[in-house]
C-alpha positions in Angstrom: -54.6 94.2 56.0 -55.1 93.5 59.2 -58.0 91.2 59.0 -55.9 89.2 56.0 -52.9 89.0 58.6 -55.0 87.8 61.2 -56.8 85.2 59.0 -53.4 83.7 57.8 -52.1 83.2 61.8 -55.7 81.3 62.5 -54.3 79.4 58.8 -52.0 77.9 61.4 -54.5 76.0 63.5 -56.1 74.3 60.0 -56.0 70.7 59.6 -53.6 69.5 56.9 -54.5 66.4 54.6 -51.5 64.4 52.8 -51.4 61.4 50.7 -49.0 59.7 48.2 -49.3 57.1 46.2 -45.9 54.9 44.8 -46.3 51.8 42.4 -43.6 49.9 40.6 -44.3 47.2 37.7 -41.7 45.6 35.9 -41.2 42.5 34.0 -45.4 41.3 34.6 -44.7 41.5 38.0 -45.8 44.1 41.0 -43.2 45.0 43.0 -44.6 47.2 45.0 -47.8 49.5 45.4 -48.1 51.6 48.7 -50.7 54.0 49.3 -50.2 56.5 52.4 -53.0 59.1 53.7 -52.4 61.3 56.4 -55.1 63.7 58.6 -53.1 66.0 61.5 -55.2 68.2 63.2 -53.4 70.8 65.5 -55.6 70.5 69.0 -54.5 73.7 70.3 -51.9 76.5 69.8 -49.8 74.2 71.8 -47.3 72.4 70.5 -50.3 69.0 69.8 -51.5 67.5 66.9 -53.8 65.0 66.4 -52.9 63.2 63.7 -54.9 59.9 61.9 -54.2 57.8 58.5 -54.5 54.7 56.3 -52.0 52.5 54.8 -52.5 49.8 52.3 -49.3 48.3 50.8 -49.1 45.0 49.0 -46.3 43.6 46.4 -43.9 41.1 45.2 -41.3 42.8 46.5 -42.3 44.8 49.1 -40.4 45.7 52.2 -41.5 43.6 55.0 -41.7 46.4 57.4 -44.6 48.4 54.7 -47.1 45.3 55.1 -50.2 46.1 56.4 -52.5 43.0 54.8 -55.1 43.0 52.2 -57.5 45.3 53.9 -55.0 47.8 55.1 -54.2 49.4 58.0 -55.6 52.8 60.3 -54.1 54.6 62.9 -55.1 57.6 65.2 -52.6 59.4 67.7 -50.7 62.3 68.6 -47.5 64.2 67.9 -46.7 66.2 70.9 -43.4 68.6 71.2 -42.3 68.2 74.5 -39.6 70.7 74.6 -39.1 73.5 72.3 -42.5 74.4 70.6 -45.1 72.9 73.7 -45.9 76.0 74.9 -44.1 78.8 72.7 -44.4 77.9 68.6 -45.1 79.4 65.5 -48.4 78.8 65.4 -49.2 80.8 68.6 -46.3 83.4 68.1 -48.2 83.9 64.6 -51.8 84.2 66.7 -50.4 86.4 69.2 -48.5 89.0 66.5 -51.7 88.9 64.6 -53.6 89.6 68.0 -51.8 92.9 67.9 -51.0 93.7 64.4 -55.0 94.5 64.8 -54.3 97.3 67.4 -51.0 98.1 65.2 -53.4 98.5 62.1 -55.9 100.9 64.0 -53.4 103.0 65.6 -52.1 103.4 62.0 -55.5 104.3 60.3 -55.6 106.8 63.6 -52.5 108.3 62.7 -53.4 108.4 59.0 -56.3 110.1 59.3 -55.1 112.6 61.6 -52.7 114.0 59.2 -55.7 113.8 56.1 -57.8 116.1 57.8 -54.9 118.4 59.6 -53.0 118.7 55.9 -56.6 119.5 55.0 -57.4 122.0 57.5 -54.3 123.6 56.9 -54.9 124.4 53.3 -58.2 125.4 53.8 -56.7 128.4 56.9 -54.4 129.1 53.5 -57.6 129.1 51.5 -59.0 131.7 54.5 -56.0 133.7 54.5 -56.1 134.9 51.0 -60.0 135.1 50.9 -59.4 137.8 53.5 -56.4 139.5 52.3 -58.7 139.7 48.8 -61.6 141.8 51.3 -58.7 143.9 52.3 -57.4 144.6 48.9 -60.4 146.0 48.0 -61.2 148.4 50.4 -57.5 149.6 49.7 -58.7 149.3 45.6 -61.3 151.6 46.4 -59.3 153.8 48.8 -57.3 154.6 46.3 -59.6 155.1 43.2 -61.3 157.5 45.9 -58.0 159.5 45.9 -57.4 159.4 42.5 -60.6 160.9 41.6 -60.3 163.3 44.7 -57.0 164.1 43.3 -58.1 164.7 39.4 -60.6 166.7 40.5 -58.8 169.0 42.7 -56.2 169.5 39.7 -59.1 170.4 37.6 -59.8 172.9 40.0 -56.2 174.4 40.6 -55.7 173.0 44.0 -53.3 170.2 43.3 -50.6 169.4 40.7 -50.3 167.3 37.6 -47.3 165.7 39.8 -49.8 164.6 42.8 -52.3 163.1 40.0 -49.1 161.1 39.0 -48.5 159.8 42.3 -52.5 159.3 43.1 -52.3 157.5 39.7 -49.5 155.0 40.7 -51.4 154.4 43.9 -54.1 153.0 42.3 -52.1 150.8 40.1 -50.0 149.3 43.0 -53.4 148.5 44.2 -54.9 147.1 41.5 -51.8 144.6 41.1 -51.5 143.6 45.1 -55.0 142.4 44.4 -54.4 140.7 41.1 -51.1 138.5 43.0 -53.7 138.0 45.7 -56.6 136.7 43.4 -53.9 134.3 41.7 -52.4 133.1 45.1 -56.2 132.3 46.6 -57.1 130.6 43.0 -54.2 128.4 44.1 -55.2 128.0 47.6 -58.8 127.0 46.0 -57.6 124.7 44.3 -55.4 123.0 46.5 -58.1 122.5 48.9 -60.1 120.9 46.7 -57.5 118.3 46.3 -58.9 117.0 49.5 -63.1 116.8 48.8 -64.4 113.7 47.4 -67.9 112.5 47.6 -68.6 108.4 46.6 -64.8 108.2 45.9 -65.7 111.0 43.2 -63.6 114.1 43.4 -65.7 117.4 43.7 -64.7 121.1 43.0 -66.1 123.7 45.1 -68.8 126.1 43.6 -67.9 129.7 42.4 -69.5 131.5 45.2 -68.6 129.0 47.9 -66.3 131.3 50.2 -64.6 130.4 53.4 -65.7 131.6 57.3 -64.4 134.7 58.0 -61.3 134.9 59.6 -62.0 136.7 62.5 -64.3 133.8 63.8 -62.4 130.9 65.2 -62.5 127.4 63.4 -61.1 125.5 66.3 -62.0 125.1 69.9 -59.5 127.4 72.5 -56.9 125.0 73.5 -57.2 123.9 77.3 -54.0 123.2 78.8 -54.3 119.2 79.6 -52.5 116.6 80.8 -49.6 116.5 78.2 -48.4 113.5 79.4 -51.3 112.0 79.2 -52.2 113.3 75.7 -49.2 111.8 74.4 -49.4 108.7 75.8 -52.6 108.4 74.3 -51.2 109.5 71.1 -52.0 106.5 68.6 -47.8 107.3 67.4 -46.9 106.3 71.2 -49.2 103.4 70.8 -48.3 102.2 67.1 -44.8 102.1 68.5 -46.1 100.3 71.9 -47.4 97.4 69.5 -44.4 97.8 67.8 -42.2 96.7 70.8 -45.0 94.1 71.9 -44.7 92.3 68.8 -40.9 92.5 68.5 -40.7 91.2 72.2 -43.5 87.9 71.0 -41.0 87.1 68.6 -38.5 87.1 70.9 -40.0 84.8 72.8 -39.7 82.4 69.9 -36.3 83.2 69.1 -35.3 82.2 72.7 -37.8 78.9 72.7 -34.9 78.0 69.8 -32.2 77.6 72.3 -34.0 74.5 73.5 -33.7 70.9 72.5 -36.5 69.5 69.6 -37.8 66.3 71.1 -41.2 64.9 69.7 -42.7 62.1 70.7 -44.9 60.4 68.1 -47.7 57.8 69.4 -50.1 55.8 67.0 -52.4 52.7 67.9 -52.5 50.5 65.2 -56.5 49.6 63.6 -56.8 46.8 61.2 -59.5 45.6 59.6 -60.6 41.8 58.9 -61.7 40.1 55.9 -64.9 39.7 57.3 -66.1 43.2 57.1 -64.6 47.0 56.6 -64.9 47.9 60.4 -61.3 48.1 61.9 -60.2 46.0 65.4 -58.4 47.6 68.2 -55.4 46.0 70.2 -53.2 47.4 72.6 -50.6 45.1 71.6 -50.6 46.8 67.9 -48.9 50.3 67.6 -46.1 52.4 66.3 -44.4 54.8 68.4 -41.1 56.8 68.4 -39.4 60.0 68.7 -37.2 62.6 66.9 -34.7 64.7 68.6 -32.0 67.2 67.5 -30.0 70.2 68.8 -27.3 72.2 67.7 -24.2 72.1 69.6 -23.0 75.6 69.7 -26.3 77.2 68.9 -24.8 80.2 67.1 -27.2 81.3 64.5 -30.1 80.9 68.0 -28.2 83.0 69.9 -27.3 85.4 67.1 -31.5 85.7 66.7 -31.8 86.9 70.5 -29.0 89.2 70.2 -30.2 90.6 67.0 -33.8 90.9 68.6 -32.7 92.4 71.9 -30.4 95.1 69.9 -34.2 95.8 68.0 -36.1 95.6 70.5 -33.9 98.7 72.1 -34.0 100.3 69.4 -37.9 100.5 69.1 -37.8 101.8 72.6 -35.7 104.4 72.2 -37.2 105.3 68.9 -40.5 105.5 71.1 -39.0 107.5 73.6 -37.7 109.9 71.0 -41.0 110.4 69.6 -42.6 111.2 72.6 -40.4 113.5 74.2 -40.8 115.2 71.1 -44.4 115.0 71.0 -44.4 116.8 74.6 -42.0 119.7 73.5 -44.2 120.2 70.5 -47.4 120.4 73.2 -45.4 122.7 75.1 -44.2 124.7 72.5 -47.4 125.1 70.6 -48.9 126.2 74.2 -46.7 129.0 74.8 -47.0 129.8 71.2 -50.7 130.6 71.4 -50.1 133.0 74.4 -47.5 134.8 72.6 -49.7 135.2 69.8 -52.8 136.1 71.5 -51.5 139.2 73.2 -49.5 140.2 70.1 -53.3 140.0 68.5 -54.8 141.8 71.2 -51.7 145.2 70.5 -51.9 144.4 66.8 -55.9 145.1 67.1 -55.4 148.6 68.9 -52.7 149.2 66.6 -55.2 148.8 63.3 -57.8 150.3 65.1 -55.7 153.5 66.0 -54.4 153.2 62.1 -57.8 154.0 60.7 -58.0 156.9 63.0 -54.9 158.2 61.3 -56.0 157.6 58.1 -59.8 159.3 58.5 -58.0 162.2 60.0 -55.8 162.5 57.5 -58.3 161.9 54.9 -59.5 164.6 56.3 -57.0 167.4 56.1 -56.7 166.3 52.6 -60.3 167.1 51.9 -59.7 170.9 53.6 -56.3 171.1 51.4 -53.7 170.7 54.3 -52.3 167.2 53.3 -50.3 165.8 50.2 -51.1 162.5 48.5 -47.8 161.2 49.9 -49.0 161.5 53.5 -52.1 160.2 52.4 -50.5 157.3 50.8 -48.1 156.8 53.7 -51.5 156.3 56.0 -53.5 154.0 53.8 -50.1 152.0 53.5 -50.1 151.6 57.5 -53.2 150.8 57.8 -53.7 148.4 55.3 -50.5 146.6 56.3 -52.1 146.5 59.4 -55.1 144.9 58.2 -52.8 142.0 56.7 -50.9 141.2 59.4 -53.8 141.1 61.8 -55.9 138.6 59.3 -52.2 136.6 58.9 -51.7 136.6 63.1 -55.3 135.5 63.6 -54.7 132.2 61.3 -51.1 132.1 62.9 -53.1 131.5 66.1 -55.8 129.1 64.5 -53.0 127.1 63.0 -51.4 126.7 66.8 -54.6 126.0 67.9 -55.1 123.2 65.4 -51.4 122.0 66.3 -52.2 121.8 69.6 -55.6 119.4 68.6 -53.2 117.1 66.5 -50.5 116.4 68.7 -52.6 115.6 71.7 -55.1 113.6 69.4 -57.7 115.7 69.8 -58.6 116.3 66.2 -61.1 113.8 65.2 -64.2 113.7 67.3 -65.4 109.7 68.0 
């Protein structure tokens, strides 16, 4: 798009070619027949054109003033704008805007590819989540088919009753159905995250066994504590909405050049050529020249433009100061975030460790006869709860972590 925007400004500099023909016959005579050609090339983004052309015009009844004898007439000059348009016109207002619609375009492919890969890398830390939560699941699966068969046995034996079989019983099926929700919510996750893998603009699916990293290894780099400020001027939103303003302000400049006076002067030296052969003959005494001028007298609609500019322009800076302030609480926040989280990791890991502990010893005493299934239950629940909230708190980090990477632009390596 932005190659195509910048091609149709430079389609402002291209020469233009006209021509008409007009011919009236009526009652066996030729009134009139006039042929006009016209070649105007713009010189520069100034307001400049050179501009060249040939008449020929012959008729019975031909205005006087269209004569240009048998041969026809050429002539070569210029068309300057010597107020409004000489320095500021279109045609460079069009090249300027085009200059940075470029930067405007990249910023915005920056921005868009940013969010692609951190919507991706969030679904695939949900994708991680559940992967581990299913790891978990199991060992509390098989934690509690070891109890149930503990349990049957030591009722076969006369040690426990038909009432702690129950209970062992419904253990094991509150198990079994945590992990079925899991295995349906990480199917889910799975395929989500394929929604984002293409190869050759071919969508792919991931292979059965394919399984994510484990969650206890980091995915993204430990945040270091820049420069915010800098990060988010850097921030390719704070730029888009820098080009933004630049290329409100170039038209602005048009919208002012407006208030002036239009006053071109048109100069062309006359070149006619002889009967004796095609080339044409030059005279200074032979040329057309004049001028057109107009202005509006109360220049409303102009000055409504600047107005209505200025009020946008304003409004693009404030816009731009809205995003970045926001963009720097958002740093801040996700800063102070992290260290929150990593010293609630750091008490939830002693916690889960000190869990298991609990739950061996207990194991334990139910192995020698001095603990219920309940107790038992109440252990395995703790530490298994434990488990979960460790493996959720340790993508709760990542995910701060990988905020922190997108909002100072730190997310795609170049």
């Amino acid at each position: 798009m932005a190659e195509a925007e910048w091609l149709s400004a430079r389609g402002n500099l291209d020469p233009v070619i006209t021509s008409g023909w007009n011919e009236k016959n009526f009652d066996d005579k030729l009134y009139y027949r006039q042929f006009q050609g016209k070649l105007q090339i713009p010189i520069s983004r100034f307001g400049v054109d050179f501009v060249t052309g040939y008449e020929n015009s012959d008729g019975t009844f031909l205005n006087p003033e269209y004569s240009t004898g048998t041969n026809g007439l050429w002539n070569a000059g210029v068309e300057v704008d010597v107020l409004q348009g000489l320095i500021v016109n279109e045609r460079r207002i069009a090249l300027d805007q085009a200059r940075i619609f470029q930067d405007l375009a990249e910023n915005e492919r920056q921005i868009m590819l940013n969010q692609l890969l951190y919507e991706a890398s969030i679904q695939y830390l949900q994708w991680q989540q559940f992967d581990a939560f299913r790891i978990t699941l199991i060992e509390n699966l098989e934690l509690a088919i070891n109890y149930l068969e503990n349990t049957k046995q030591s009722f076969l034996n006369g040690e426990k009753t038909a009432m702690d079989t129950l209970e062992a019983n419904i253990l094991f099926q509150d198990a079994s159905i945590s992990l079925q929700k899991n295995e349906a919510l990480l199917l889910k996750a799975r395929q989500q995250l394929e929604n984002f893998l293409w190869f050759n603009d071919m969508p792919v699916t991931l292979q059965p066994d394919t399984q994510p990293e484990t969650s206890g290894n980091g995915l993204f780099v430990q945040s270091i504590n820049l420069d915010n400020e800098r990060a988010v001027v850097n921030n390719p939103i704070i730029l888009a909405a820098d080009n933004k303003i630049t290329q409100n302000e170039i038209e602005q400049r048009l919208k002012r050049e407006k208030l002036k006076p239009k006053f071109k002067i048109k100069y062309n030296p006359l070149l006619a050529t002889s009967d004796a052969g095609l080339s044409p003959t030059f005279s200074a005494a032979d040329f057309k020249w004049g001028f057109d001028f107009s202005f509006p007298l109360l220049l409303r609609s102009e000055r409504a433009d600047v107005q209505r500019g200025a009020i946008k322009i304003q409004e693009l800076v404030l816009d731009r100061e809205n995003k970045r302030n926001e963009l720097e609480n958002k740093l801040d926040a996700t800063l102070q975030q992290q260290e929150i989280l990593a010293g609630q990791l750091q008490l939830l890991q002693e916690n889960v460790a000190g869990y298991r502990l609990l739950l061996e010893g207990e194991n334990e005493k139910f192995r020698l006869g001095e603990s219920s299934v309940f107790l038992l239950n109440k252990r395995q629940e703790k530490y298994i709860d434990g488990q979960l909230k460790l493996i959720e708190l340790r993508l709760k980090l990542e995910r701060e972590r990988l905020n922190y990477l997108y909002y100072s632009n730190q997310l795609l390596i170049k």
